[in-house]
PyMOL commands that place a pseudoatom at each C-alpha (Angstrom):
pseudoatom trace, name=CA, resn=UNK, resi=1, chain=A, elem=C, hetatm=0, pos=[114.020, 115.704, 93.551]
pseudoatom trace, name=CA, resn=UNK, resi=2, chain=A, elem=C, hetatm=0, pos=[111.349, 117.529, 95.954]
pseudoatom trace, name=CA, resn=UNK, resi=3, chain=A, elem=C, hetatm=0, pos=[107.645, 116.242, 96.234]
pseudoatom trace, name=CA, resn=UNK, resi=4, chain=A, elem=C, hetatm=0, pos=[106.373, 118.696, 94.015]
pseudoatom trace, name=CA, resn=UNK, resi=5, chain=A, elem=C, hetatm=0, pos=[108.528, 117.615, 91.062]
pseudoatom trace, name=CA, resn=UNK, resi=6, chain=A, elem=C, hetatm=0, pos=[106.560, 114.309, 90.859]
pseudoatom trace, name=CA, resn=UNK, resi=7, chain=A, elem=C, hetatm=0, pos=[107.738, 112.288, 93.676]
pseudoatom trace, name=CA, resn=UNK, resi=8, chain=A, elem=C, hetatm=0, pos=[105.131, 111.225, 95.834]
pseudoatom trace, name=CA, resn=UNK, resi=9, chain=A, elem=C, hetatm=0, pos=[105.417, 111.557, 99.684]
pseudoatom trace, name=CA, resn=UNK, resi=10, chain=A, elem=C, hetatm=0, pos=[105.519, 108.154, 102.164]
pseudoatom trace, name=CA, resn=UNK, resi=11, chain=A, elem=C, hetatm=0, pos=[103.885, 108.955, 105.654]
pseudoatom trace, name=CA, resn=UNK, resi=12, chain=A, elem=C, hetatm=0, pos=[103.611, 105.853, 108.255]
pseudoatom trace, name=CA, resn=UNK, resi=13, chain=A, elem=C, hetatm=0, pos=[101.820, 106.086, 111.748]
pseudoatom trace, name=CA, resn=UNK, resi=14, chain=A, elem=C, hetatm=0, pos=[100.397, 103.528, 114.058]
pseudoatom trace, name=CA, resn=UNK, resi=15, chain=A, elem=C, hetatm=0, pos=[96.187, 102.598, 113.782]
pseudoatom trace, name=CA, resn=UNK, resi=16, chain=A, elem=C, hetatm=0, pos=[95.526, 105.126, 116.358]
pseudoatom trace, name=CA, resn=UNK, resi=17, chain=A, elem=C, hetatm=0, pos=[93.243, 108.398, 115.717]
pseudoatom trace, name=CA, resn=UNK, resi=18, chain=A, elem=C, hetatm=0, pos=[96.157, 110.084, 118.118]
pseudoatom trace, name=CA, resn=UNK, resi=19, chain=A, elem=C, hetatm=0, pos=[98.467, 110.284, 114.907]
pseudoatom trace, name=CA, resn=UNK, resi=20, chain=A, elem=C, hetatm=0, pos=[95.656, 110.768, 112.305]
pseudoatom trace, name=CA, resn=UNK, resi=21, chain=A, elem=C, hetatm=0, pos=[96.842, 114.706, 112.900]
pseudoatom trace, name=CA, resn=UNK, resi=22, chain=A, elem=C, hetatm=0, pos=[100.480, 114.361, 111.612]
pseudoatom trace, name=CA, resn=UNK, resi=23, chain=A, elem=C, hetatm=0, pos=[98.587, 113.107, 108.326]
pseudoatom trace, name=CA, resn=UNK, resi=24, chain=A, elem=C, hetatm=0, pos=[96.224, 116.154, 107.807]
pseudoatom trace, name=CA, resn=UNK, resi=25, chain=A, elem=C, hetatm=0, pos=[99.211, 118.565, 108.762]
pseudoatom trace, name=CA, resn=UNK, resi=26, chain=A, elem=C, hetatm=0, pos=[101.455, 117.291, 105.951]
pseudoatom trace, name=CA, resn=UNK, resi=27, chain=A, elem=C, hetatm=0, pos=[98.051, 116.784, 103.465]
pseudoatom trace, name=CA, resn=UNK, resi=28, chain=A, elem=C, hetatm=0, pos=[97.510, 120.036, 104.276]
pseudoatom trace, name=CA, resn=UNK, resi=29, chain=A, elem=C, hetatm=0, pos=[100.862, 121.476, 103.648]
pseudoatom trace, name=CA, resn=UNK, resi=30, chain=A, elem=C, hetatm=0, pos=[101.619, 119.692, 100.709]
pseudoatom trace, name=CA, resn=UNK, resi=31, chain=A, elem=C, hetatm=0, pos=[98.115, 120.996, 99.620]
pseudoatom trace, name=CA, resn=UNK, resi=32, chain=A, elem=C, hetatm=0, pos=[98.836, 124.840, 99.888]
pseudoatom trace, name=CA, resn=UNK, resi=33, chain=A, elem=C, hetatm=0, pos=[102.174, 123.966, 97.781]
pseudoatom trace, name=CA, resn=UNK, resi=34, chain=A, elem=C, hetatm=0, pos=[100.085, 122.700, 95.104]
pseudoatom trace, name=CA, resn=UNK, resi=35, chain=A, elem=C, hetatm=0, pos=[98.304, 126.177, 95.006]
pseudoatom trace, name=CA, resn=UNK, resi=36, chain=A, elem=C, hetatm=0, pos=[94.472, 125.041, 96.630]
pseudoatom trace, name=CA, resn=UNK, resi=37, chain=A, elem=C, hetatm=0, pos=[93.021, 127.868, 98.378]
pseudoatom trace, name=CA, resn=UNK, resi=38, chain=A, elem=C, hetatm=0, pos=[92.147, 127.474, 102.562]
pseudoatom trace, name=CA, resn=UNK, resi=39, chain=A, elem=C, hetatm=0, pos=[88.689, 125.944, 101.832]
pseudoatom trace, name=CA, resn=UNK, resi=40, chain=A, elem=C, hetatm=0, pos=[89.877, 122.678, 99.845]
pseudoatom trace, name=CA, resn=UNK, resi=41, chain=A, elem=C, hetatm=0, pos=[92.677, 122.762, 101.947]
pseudoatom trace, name=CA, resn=UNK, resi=42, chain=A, elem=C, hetatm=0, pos=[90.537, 122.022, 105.014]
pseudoatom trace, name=CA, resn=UNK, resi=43, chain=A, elem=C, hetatm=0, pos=[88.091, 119.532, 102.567]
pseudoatom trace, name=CA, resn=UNK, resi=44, chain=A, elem=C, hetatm=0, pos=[91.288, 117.804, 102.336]
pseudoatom trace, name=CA, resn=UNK, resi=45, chain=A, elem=C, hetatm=0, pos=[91.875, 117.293, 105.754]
pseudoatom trace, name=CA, resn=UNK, resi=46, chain=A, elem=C, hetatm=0, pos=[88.333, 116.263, 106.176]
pseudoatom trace, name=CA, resn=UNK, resi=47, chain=A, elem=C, hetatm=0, pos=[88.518, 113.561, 103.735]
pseudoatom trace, name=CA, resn=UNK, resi=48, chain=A, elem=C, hetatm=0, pos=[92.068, 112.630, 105.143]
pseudoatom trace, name=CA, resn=UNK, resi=49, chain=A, elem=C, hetatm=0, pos=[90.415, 111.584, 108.369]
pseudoatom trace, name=CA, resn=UNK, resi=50, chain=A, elem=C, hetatm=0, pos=[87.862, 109.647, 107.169]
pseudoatom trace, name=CA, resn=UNK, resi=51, chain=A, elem=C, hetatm=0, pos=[90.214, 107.861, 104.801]
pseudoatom trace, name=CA, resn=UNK, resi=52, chain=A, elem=C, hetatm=0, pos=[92.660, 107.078, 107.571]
pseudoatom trace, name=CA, resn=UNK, resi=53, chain=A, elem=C, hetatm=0, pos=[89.598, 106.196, 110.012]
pseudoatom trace, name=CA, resn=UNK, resi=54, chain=A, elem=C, hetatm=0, pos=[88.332, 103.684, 107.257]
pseudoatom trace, name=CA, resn=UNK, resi=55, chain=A, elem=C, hetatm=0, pos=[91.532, 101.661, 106.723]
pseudoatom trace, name=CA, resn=UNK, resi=56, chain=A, elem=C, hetatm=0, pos=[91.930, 101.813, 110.446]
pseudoatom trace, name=CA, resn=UNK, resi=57, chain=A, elem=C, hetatm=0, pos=[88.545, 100.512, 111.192]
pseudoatom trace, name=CA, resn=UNK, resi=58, chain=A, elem=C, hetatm=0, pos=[89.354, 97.578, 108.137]
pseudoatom trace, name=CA, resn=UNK, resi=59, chain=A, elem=C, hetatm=0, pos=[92.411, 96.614, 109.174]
pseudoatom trace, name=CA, resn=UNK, resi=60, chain=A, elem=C, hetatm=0, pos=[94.091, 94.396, 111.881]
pseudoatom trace, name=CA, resn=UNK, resi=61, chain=A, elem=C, hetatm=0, pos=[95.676, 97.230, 113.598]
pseudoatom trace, name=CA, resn=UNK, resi=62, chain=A, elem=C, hetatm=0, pos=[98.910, 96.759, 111.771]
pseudoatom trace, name=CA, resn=UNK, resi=63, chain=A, elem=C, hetatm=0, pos=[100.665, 100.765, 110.530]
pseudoatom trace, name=CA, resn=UNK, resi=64, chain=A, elem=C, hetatm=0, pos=[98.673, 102.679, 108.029]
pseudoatom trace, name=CA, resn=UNK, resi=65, chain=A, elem=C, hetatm=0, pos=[100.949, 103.541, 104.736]
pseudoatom trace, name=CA, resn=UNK, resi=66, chain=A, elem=C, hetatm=0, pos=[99.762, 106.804, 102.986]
pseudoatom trace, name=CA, resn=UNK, resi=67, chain=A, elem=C, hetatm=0, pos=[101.241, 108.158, 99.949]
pseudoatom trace, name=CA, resn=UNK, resi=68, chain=A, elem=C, hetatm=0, pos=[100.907, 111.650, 98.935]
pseudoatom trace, name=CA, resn=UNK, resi=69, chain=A, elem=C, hetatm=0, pos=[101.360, 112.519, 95.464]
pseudoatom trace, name=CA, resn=UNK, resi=70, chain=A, elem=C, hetatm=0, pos=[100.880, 116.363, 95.132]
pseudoatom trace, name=CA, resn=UNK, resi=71, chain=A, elem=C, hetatm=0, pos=[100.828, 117.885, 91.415]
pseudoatom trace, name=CA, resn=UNK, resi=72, chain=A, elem=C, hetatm=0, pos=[101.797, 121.175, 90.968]
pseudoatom trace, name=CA, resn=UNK, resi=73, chain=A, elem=C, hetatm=0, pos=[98.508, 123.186, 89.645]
pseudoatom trace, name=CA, resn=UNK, resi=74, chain=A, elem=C, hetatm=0, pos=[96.409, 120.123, 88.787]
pseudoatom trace, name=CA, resn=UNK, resi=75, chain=A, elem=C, hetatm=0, pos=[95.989, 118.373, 92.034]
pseudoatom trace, name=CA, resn=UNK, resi=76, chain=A, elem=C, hetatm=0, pos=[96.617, 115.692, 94.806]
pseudoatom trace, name=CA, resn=UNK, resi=77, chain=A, elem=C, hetatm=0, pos=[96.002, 112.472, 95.426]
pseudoatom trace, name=CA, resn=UNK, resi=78, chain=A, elem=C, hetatm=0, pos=[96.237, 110.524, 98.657]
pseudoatom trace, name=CA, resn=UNK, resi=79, chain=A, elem=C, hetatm=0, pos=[96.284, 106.687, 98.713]
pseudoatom trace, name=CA, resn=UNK, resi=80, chain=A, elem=C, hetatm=0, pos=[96.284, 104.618, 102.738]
pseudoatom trace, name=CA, resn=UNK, resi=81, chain=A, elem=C, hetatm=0, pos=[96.977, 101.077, 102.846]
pseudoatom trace, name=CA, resn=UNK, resi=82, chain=A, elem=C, hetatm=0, pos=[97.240, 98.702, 105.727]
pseudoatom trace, name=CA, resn=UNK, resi=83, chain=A, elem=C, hetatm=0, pos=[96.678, 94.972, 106.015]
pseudoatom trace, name=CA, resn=UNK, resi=84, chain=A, elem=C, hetatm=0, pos=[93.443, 93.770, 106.328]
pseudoatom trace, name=CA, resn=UNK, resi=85, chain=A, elem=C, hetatm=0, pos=[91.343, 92.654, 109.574]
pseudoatom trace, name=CA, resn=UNK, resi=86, chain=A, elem=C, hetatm=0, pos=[89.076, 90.388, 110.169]
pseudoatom trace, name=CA, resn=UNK, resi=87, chain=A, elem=C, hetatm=0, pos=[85.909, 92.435, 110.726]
pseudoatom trace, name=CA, resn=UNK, resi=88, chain=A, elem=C, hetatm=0, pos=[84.297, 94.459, 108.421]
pseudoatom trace, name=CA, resn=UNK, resi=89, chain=A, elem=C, hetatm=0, pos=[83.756, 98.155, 108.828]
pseudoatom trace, name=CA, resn=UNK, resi=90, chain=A, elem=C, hetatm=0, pos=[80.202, 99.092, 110.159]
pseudoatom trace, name=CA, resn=UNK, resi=91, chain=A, elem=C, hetatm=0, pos=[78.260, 99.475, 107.419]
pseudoatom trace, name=CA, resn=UNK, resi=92, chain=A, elem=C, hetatm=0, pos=[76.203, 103.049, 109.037]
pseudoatom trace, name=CA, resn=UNK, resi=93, chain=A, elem=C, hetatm=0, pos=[80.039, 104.605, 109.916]
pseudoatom trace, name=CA, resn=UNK, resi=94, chain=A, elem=C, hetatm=0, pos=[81.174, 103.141, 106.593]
pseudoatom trace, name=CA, resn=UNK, resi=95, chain=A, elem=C, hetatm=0, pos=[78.324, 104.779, 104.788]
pseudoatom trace, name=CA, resn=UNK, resi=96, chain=A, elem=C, hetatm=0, pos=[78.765, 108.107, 106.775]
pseudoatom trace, name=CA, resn=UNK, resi=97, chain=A, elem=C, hetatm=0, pos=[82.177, 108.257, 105.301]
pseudoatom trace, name=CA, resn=UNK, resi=98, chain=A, elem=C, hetatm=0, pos=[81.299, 107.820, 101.387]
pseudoatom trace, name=CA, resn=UNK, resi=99, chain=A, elem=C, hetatm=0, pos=[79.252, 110.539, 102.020]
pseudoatom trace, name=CA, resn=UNK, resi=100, chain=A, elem=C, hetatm=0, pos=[81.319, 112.928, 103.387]
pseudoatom trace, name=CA, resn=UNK, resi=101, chain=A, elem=C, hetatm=0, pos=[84.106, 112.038, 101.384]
pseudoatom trace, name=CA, resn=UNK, resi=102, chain=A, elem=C, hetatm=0, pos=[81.650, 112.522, 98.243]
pseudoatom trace, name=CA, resn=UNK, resi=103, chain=A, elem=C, hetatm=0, pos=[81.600, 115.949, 98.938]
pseudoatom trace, name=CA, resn=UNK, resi=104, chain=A, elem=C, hetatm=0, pos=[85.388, 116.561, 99.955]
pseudoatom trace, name=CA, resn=UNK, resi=105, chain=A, elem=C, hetatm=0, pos=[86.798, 114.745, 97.015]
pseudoatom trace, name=CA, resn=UNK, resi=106, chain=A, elem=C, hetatm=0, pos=[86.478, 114.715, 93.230]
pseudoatom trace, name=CA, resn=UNK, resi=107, chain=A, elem=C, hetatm=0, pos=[87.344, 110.916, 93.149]
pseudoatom trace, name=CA, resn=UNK, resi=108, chain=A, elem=C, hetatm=0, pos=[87.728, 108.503, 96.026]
pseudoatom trace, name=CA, resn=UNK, resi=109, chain=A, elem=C, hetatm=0, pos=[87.207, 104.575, 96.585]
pseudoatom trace, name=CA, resn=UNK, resi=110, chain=A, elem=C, hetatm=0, pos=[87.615, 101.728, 98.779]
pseudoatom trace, name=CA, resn=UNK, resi=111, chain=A, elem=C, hetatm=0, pos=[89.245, 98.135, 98.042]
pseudoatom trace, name=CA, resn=UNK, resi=112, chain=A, elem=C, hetatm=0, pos=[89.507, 94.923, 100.929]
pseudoatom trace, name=CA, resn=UNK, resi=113, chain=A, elem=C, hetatm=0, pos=[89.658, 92.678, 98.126]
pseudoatom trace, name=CA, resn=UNK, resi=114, chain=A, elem=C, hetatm=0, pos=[92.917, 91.038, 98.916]
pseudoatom trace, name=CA, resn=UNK, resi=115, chain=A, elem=C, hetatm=0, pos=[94.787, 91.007, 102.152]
pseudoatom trace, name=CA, resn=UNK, resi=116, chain=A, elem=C, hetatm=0, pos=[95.014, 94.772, 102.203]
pseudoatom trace, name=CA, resn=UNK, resi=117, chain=A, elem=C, hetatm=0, pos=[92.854, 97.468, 102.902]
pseudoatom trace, name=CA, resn=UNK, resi=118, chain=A, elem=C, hetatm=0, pos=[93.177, 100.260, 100.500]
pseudoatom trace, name=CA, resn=UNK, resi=119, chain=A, elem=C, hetatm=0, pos=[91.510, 103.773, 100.500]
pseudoatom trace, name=CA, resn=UNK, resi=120, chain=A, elem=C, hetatm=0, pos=[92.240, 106.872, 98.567]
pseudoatom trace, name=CA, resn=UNK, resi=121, chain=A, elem=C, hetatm=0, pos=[91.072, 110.260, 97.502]
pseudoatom trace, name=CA, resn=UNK, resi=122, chain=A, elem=C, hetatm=0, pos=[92.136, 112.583, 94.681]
pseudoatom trace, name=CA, resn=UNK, resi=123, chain=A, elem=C, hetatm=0, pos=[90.788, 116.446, 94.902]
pseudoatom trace, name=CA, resn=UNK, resi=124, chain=A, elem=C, hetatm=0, pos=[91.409, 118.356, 91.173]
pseudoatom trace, name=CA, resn=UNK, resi=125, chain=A, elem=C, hetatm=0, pos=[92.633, 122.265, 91.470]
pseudoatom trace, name=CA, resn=UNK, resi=126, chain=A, elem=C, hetatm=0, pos=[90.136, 124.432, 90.519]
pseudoatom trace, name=CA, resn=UNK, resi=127, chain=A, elem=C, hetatm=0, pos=[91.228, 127.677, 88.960]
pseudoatom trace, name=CA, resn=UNK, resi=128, chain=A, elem=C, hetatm=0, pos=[88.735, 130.800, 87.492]
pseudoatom trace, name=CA, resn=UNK, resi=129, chain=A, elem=C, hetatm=0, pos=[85.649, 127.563, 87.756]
pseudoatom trace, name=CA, resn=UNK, resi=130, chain=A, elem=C, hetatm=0, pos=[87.365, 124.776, 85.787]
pseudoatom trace, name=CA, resn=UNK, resi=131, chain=A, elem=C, hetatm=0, pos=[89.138, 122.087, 87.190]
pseudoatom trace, name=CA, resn=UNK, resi=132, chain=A, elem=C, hetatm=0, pos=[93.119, 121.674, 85.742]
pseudoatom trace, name=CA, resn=UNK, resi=133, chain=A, elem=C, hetatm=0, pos=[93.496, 117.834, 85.833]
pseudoatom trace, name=CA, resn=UNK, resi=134, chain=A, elem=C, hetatm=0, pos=[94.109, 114.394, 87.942]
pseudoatom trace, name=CA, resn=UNK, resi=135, chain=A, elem=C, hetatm=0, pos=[97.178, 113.541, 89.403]
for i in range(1, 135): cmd.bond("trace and resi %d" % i, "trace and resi %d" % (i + 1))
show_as sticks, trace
zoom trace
């Protein structure tokens, strides 16, 4: 089974903005599979980066986990997950992100409300105006 017949794809990398570009590459790949043109591709890897920043900024510096789950001419969605830290992100920079990430993405939210952090964006395929579906 490939990633575009339904299985999602597992990416792990340390808290650190340094590996932050291995996600957007493989977002951004898995992206053009799923048939989005360059322009959501590169929303995409906005919203990727301020997804991973969030969960890095909310955790306790433990791996981020992000699943991939690209579907074939509807969409993708991209769930992070780490443990959760101690401090809370800054509310400004936390702020900043919704709205940035309210433009990027179609649907996106934020959960600390157990000992995990968990973030995640979906982006719907738009083809001839109309969007084709959620993952």
């Amino acid at each position: 089974m490939t990633a575009l017949d339904g299985a999602p794809v597992r990416i792990t990398v340390p808290a650190d903005p340094r590996y932050f570009r291995s996600v957007r590459l493989a977002v951004g790949a898995l992206a053009a599979m799923v048939g989005f043109d360059v322009e959501a591709i590169d929303d995409l890897r906005i919203g990727v980066d301020e997804l991973c920043a969030t969960i890095s900024e909310a955790g306790d510096g433990a791996e981020l986990h992000i699943e991939v789950a690209p579907t074939p001419g509807s969409g993708i969605r991209i769930d992070a997950v780490t443990t959760k830290g101690s401090v809370e992100p800054d509310p400004d920079r936390f702020g900043f992100s919704r709205r940035i990430l309210s433009v990027v993405a179609d649907d996106f939210g934020y959960d600390a409300e157990s000992d995990q952090v968990r973030c995640w964006i979906v982006r719907d395929l738009v083809v001839d105006g109309a969007a084709t579906g959620r993952p």
